[in-house]
DOPAMI-478026 format. One line per 8 residues: their letters; for each residue x, y, z of N, C-alpha, C. Coordinates in steps of 0.2 Angstrom, whole numbers, plus 5000, padded with zeros to 4 digits. Layout:
BEGIN
a) X:Y:Z:X:Y:Z:X:Y:Z  ...
REM end
This chain:
BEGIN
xxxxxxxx) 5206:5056:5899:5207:5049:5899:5214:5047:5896  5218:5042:5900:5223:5040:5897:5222:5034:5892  5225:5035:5884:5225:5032:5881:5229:5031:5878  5233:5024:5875:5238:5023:5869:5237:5027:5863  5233:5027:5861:5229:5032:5856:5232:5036:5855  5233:5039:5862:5234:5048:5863:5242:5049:5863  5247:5044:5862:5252:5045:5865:5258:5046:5857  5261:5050:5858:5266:5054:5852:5272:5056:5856
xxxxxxxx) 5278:5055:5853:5283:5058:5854:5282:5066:5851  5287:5070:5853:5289:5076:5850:5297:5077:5850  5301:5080:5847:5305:5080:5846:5309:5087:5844  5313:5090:5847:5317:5096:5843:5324:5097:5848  5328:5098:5841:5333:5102:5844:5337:5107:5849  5340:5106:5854:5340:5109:5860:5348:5113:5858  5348:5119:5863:5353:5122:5862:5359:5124:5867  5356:5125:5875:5358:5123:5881:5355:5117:5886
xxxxxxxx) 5359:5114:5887:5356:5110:5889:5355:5109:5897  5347:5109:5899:5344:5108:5904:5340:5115:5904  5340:5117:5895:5333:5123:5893:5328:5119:5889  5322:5118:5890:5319:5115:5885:5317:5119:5880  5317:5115:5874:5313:5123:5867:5308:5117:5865  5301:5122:5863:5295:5119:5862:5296:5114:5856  5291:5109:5855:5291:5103:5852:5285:5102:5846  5280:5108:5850:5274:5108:5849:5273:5111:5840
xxxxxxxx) 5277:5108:5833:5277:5110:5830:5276:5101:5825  5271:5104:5819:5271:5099:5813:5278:5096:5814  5277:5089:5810:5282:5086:5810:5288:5082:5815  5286:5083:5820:5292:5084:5825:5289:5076:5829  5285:5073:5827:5282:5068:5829:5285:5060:5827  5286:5057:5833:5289:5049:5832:5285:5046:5835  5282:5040:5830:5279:5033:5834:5283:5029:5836  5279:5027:5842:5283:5023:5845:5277:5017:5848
xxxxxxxx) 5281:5010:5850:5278:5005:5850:5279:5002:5857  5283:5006:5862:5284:5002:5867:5283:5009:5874  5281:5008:5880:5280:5011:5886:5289:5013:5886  5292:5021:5885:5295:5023:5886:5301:5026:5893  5292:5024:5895:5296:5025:5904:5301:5030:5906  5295:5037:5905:5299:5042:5903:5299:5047:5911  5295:5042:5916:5293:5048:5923:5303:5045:5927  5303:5050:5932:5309:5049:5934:5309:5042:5939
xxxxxxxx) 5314:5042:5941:5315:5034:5944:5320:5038:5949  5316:5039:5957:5322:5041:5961:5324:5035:5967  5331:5036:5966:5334:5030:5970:5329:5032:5979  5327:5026:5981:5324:5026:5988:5329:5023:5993  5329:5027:5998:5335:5026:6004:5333:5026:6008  5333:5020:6013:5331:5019:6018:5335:5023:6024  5333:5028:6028:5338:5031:6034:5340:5026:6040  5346:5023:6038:5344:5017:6044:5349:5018:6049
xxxxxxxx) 5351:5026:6052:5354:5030:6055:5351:5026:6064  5358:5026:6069:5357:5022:6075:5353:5028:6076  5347:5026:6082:5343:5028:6085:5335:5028:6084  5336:5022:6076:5327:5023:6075:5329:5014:6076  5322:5012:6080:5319:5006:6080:5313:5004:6075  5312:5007:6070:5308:5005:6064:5310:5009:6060  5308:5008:6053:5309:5012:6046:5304:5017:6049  5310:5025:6047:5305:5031:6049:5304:5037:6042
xxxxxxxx) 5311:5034:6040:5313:5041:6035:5316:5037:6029  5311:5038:6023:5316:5037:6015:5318:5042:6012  5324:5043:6010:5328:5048:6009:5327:5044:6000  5326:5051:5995:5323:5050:5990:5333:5054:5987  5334:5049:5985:5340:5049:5979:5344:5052:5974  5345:5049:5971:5347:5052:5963:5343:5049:5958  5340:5053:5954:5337:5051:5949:5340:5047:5942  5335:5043:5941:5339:5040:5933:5331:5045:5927
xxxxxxxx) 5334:5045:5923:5331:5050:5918:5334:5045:5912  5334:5038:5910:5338:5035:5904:5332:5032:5900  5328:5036:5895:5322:5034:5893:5325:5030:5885  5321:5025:5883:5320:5020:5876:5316:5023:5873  5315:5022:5867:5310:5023:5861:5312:5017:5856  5306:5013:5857:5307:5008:5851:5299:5012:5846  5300:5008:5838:5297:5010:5836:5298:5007:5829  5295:5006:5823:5295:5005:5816:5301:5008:5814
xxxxxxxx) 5305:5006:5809:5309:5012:5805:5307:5016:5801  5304:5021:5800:5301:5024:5791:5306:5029:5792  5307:5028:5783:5312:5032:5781:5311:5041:5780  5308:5043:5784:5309:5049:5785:5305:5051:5790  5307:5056:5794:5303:5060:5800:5308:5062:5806  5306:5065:5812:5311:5064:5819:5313:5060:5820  5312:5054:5819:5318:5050:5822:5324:5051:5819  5325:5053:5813:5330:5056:5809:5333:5061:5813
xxxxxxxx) 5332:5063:5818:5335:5068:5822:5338:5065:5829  5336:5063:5832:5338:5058:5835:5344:5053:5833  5344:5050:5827:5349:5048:5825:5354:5053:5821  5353:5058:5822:5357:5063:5819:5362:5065:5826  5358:5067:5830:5363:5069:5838:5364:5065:5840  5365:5057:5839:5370:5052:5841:5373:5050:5838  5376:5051:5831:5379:5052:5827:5386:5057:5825  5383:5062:5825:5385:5068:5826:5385:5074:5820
xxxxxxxx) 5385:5071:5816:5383:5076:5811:5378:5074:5805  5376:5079:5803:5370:5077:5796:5373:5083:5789  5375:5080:5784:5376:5086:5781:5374:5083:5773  5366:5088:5771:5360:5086:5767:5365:5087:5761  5363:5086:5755:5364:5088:5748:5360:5085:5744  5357:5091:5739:5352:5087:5735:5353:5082:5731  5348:5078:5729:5351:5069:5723:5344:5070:5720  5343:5074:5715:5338:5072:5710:5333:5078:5715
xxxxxxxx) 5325:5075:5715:5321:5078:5716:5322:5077:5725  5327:5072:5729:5326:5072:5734:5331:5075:5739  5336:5073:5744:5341:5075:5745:5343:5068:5751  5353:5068:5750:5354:5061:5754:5359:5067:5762  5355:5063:5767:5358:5065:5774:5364:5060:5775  5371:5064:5773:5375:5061:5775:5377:5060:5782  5378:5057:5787:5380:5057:5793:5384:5055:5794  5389:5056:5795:5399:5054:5797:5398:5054:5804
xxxxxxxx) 5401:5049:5806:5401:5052:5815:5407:5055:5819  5404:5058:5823:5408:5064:5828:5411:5060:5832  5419:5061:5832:5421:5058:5838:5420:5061:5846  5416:5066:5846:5412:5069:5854:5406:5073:5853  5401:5070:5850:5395:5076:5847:5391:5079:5855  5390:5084:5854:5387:5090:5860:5381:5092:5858  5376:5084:5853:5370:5089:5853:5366:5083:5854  5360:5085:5856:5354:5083:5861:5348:5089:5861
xxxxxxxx) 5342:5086:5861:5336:5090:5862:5331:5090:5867  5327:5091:5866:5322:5091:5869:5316:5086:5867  5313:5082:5871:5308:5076:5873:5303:5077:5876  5294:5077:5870:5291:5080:5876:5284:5071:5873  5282:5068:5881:5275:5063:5878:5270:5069:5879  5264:5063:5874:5256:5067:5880:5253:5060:5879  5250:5059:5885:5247:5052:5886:5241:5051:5885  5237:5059:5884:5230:5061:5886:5230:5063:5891
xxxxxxxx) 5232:5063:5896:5231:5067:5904:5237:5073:5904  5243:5069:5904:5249:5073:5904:5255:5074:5900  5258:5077:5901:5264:5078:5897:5270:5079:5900  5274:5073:5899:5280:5074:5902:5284:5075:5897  5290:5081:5901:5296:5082:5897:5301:5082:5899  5305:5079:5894:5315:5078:5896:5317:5085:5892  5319:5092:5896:5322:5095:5894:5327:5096:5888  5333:5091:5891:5339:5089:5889:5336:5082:5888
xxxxxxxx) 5338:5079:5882:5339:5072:5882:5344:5069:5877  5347:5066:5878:5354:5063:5873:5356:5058:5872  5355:5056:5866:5355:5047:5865:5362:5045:5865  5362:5038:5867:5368:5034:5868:5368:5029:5863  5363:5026:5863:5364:5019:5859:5357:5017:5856  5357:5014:5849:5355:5014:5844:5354:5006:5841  5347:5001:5843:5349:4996:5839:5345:4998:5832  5346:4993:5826:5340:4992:5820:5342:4985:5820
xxxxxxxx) 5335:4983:5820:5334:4975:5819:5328:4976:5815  5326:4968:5813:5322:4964:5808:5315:4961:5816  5311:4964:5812:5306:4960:5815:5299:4957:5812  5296:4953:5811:5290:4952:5806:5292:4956:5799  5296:4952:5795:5298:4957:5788:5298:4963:5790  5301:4967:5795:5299:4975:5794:5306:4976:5798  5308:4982:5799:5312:4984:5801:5312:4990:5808  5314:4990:5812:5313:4991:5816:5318:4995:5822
xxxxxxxx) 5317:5000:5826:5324:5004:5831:5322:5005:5837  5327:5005:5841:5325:5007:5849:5333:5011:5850  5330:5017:5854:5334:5021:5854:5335:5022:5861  5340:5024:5864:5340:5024:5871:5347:5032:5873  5344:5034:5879:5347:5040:5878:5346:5042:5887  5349:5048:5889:5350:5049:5895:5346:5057:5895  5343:5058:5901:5339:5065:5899:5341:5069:5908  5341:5077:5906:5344:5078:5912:5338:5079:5919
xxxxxxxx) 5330:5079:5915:5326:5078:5922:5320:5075:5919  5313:5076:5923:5309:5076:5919:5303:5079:5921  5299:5084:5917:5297:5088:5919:5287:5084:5920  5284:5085:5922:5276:5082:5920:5270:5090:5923  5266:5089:5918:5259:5094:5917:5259:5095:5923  5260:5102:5927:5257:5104:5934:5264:5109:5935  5270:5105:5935:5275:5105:5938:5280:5112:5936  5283:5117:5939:5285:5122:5937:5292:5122:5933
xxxxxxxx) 5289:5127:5926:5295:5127:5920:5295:5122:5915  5290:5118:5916:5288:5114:5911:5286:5118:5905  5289:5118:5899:5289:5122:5893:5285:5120:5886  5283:5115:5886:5277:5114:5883:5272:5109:5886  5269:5114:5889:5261:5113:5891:5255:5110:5884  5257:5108:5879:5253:5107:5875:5256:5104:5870  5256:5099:5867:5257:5094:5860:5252:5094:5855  5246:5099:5854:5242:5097:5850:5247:5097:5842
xxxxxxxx) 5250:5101:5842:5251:5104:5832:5256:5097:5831  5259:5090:5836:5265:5089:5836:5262:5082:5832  5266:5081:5826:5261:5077:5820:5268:5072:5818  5267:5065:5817:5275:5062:5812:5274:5066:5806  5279:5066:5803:5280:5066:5796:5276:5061:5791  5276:5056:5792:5273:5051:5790:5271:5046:5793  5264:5041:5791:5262:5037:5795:5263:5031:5794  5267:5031:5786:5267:5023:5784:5276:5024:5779
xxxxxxxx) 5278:5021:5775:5286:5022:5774:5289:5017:5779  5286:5013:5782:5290:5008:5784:5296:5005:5782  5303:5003:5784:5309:5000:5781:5308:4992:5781  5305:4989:5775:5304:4984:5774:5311:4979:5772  5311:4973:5776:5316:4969:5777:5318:4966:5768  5312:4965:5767:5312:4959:5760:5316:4967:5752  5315:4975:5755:5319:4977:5750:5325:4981:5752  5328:4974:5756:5336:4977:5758:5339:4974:5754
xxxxxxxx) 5347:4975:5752:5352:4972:5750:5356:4973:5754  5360:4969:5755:5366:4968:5761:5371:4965:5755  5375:4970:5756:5383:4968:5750:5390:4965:5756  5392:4963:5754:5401:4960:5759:5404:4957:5754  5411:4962:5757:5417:4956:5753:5422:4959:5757  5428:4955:5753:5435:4956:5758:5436:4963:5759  5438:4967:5764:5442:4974:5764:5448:4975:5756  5447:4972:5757:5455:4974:5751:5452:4974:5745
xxxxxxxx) 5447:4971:5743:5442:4967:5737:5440:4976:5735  5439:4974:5727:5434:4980:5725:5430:4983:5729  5428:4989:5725:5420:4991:5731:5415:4986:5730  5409:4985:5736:5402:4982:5734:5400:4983:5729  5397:4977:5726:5393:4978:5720:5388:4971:5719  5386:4974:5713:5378:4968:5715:5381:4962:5714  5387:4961:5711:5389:4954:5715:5391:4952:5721  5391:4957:5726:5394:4956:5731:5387:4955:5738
xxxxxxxx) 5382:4954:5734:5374:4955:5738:5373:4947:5741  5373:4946:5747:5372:4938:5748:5364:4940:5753  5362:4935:5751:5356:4934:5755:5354:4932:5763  5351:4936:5767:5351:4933:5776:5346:4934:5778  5346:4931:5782:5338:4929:5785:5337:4933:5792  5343:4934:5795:5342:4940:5800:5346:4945:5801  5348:4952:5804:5351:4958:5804:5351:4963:5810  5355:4963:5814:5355:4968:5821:5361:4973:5821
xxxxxxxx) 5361:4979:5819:5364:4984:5820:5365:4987:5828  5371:4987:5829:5371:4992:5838:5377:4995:5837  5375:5001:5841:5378:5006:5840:5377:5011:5848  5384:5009:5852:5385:5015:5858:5388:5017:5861  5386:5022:5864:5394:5027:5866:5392:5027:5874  5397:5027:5876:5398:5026:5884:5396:5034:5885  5392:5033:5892:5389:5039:5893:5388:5037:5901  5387:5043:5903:5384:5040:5910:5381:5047:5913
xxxxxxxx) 5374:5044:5915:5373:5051:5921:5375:5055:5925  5376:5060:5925:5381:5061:5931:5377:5068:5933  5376:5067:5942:5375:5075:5946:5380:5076:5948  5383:5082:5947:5388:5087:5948:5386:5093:5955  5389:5093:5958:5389:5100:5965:5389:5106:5956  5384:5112:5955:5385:5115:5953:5381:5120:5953  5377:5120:5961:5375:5127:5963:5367:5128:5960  5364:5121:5960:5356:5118:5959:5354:5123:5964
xxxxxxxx) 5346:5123:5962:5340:5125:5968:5339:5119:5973  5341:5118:5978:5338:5114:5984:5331:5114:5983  5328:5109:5982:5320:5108:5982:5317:5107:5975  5320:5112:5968:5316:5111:5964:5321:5108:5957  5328:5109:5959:5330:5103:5953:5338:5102:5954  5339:5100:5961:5345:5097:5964:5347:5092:5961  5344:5087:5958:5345:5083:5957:5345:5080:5948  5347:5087:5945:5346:5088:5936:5353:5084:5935
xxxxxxxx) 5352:5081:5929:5359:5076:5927:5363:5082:5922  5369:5079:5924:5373:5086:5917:5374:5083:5913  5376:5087:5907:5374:5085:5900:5381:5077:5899  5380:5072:5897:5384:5067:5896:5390:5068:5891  5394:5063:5889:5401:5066:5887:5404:5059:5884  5405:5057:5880:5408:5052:5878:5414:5049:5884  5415:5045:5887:5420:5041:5890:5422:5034:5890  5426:5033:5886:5427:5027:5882:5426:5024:5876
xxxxxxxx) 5430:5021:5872:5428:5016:5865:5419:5015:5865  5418:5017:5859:5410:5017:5858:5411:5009:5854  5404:5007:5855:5404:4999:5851:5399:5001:5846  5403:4997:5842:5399:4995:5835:5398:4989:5832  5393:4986:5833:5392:4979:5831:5386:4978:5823  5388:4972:5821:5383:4971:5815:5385:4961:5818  5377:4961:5818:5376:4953:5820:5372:4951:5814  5371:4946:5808:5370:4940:5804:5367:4937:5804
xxxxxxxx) 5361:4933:5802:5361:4928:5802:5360:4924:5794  5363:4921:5792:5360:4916:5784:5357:4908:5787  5351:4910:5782:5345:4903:5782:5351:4896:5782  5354:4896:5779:5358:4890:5778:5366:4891:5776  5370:4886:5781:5377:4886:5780:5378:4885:5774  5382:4885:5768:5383:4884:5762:5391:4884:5761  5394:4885:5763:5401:4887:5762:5406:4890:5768  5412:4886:5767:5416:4890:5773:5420:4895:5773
xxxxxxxx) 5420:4901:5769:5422:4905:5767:5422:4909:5774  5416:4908:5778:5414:4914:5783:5423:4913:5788  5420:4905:5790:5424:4902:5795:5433:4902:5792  5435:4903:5785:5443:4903:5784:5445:4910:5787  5439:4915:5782:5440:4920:5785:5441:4923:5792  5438:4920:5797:5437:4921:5804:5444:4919:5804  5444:4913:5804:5453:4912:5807:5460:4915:5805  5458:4919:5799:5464:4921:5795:5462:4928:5798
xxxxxxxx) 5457:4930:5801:5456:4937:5802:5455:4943:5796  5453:4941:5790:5451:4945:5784:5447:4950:5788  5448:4956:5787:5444:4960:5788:5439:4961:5781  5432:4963:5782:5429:4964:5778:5426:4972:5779  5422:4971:5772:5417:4978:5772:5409:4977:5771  5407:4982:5771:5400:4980:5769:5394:4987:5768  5388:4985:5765:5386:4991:5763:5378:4986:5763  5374:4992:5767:5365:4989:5768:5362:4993:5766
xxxxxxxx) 5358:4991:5761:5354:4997:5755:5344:4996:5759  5341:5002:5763:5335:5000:5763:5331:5003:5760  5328:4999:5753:5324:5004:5745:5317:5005:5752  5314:5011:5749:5307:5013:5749:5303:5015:5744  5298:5018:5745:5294:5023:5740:5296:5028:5738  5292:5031:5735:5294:5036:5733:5295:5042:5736  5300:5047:5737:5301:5052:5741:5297:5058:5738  5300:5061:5734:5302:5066:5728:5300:5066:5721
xxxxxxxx) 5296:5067:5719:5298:5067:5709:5296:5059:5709  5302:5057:5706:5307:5052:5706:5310:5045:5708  5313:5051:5715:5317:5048:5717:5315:5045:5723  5317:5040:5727:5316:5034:5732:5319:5036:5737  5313:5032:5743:5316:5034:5748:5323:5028:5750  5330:5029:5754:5334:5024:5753:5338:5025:5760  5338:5022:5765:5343:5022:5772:5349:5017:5770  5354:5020:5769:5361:5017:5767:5366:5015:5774
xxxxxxxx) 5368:5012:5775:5374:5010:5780:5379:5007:5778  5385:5010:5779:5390:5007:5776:5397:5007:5782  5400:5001:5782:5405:4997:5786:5409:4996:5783  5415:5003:5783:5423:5000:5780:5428:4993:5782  5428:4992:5789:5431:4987:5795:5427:4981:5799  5426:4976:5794:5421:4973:5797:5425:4966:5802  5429:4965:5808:5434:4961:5811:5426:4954:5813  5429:4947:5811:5424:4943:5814:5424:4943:5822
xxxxxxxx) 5420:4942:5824:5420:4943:5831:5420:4934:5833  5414:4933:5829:5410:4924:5829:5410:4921:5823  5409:4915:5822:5407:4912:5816:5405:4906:5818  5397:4904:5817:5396:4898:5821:5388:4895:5817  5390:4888:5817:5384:4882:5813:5379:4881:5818  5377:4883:5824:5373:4877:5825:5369:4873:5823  5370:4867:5828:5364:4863:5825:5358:4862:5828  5354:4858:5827:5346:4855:5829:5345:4849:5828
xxxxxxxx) 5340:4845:5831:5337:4841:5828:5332:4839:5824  5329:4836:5822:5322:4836:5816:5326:4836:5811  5331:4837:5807:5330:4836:5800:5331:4844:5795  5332:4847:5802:5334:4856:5800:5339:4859:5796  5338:4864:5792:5344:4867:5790:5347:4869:5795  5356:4871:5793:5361:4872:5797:5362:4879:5795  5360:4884:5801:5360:4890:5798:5367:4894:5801  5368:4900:5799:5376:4902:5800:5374:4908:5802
xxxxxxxx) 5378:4910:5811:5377:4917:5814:5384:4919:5814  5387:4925:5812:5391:4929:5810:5389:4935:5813  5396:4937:5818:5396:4943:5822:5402:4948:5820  5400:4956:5820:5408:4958:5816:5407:4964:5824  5415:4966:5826:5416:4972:5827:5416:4977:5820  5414:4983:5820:5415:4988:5816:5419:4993:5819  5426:4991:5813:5431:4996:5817:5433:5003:5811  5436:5007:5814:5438:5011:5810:5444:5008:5806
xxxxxxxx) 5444:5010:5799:5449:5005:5794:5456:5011:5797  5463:5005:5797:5468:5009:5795:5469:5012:5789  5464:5008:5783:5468:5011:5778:5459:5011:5775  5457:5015:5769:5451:5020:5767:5452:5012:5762  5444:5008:5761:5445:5003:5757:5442:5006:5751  5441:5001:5745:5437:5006:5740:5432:5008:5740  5430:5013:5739:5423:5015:5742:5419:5017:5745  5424:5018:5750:5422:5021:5758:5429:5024:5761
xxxxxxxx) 5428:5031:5757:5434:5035:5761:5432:5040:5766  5426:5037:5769:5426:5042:5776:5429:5042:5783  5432:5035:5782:5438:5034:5787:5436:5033:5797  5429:5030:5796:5424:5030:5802:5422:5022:5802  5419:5020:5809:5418:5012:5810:5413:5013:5803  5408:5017:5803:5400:5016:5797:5401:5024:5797  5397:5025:5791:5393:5032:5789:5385:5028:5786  5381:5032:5789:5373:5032:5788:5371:5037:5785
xxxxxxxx) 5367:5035:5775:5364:5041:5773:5358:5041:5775  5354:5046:5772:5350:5044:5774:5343:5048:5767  5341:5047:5762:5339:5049:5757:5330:5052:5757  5328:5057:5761:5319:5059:5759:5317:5064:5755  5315:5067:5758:5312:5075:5754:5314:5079:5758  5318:5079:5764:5318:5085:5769:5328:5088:5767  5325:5093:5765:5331:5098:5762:5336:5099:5769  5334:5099:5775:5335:5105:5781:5341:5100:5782
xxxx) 5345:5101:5788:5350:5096:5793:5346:5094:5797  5345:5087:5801:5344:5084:5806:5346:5087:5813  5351:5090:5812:5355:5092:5817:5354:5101:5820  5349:5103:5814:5348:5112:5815:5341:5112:5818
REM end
């Protein structure tokens, strides 16, 4: 019987791409909240060649293989890998009883893994799967991501070379650790300005991170099996300026600072602190993001009727800084840490 119940991501490391490696391992488990529409999608083509008087022949296509995961954010488990190979690096070092995943990003990362569901009936797997873009947003006080990504087939229960036949061992890491909106601190100030600090904490009502690299599916002439996977995507490749957006919202306009700012083009900085439970010992769990080059994109009041506060949405491009502000000499649009119990790289 198919059931929601029964459905788990699996997640691991991939080393060639369009080999799968087994998934079927503790841990390796992401929830997710939405149908990720992981069977393939092949383009239908009508043969509408001179000499037929009705539809005779659909010539079956190119496949799209560009699966979503949205899901809760908790601060530890596989999803942390997934955000690690579209990032491009993860490099752990201990802090206390816990340890913080630093992730710098790679100007062209080459890693991706393997994606396998089970729905209860069957199991479908993306061999090769490699994410592109990355939102975090606020939803019901909670925080929350969708991830999207290009996979080079898909493989389902029956079907030959499918590599894991089975998800039973395949477990999240944790089933609560949720990233709660109410113990975020969101710091900003000028670029040129000290680093963040708690004075620089202003309060918002809403928060949309996006993050993504030009990617595109592509089949290549590379001497496929006719019949059994002509039609496998090769592994994606950065082509073009990746985007990095952080969009805003504050309960109420208070001050024009946003809007001088915008016209004079101050660049800004910024630094998003998301506390949790305890990890380790001690020590808490904590997803840090930090934006050296915050350029305004927007800055705008609307208004409404009834007697409403006037709230303020604020849009930045995240650019690379020309110059290392204080605080932030990693010299990248953002660096993401990312603080649990798990000693290993996200990326091994």
């Amino acid at each position: 019987m198919a059931h929601t119940g029964e459905i788990i991501i699996g997640a691991a490391v991939g080393a060639t791409w369009g080999t799968a490696v087994t998934v079927n391992v503790a841990n390796n488990g992401i929830l997710i909240l939405d149908d990720p529409s992981v069977v393939e999608q092949p383009d239908m083509i009508v043969d509408e060649s001179m000499g037929f008087s009705w539809k005779q022949v659909m010539i079956r296509g190119q496949r799209a293989v560009e699966a979503t995961f949205s899901g809760y954010l908790r601060h530890t488990g596989a999803l942390h890998k997934l955000l690690a190979w579209l990032i491009g690096t993860d490099t752990p070092a201990a802090s206390g009883s816990a340890f913080n995943h630093v992730m710098d990003l790679a100007d062209r990362p080459m890693l991706f893994g393997t994606l396998a569901m089970a729905d209860g009936v069957s199991i479908y797997e993306i061999p090769s799967w490699k994410p592109n873009r990355l939102e975090l947003m606020m939803e019901n006080g909670l925080w929350k991501f969708s991830c999207r990504g290009i996979g080079n087939r898909v493989l389902v229960t029956g079907m030959s070379g499918i590599v894991n036949s089975s998800l039973s061992s395949v477990t999240p890491r944790t089933k609560v650790d949720i990233g709660v909106f109410g113990s975020t601190s969101f710091r900003i100030n000028a670029q040129s300005a000290g680093a963040v600090s708690a004075a620089s904490i202003t309060a918002i009502k809403n928060m949309k991170f996006i993050f993504e690299r030009k990617h595109e599916g592509i089949i290549e002439a590379q001497g496929l099996t006719y019949g059994t996977n002509e039609f496998t995507v090769s592994q994606p490749i950065d082509d073009g300026f990746a985007d990095v957006r952080l969009e805003i919202e504050l309960r109420e306009y208070t001050a024009t600072t946003a809007y001088t700012d915008f016209l004079a083009g101050t660049l800004q900085k910024s630094q998003v602190t998301i506390d949790g439970g305890i990890a380790a010992g001690a020590d808490a769990f904590q997803i840090k993001l930090e934006m050296p080059a915050l350029h305004y994109m927007e800055a705008k009041t609307p208004l409404s009727s009834g007697r409403k506060l006037i709230p303020q949405n604020l849009a930045f491009e995240c650019l690379s800084p020309l110059t290392n502000p204080t605080g932030m000499t990693f010299g990248k649009p953002f660096r993401l840490t990312v603080k649990d119990a798990v000693s290993g790289a996200y990326t091994a």
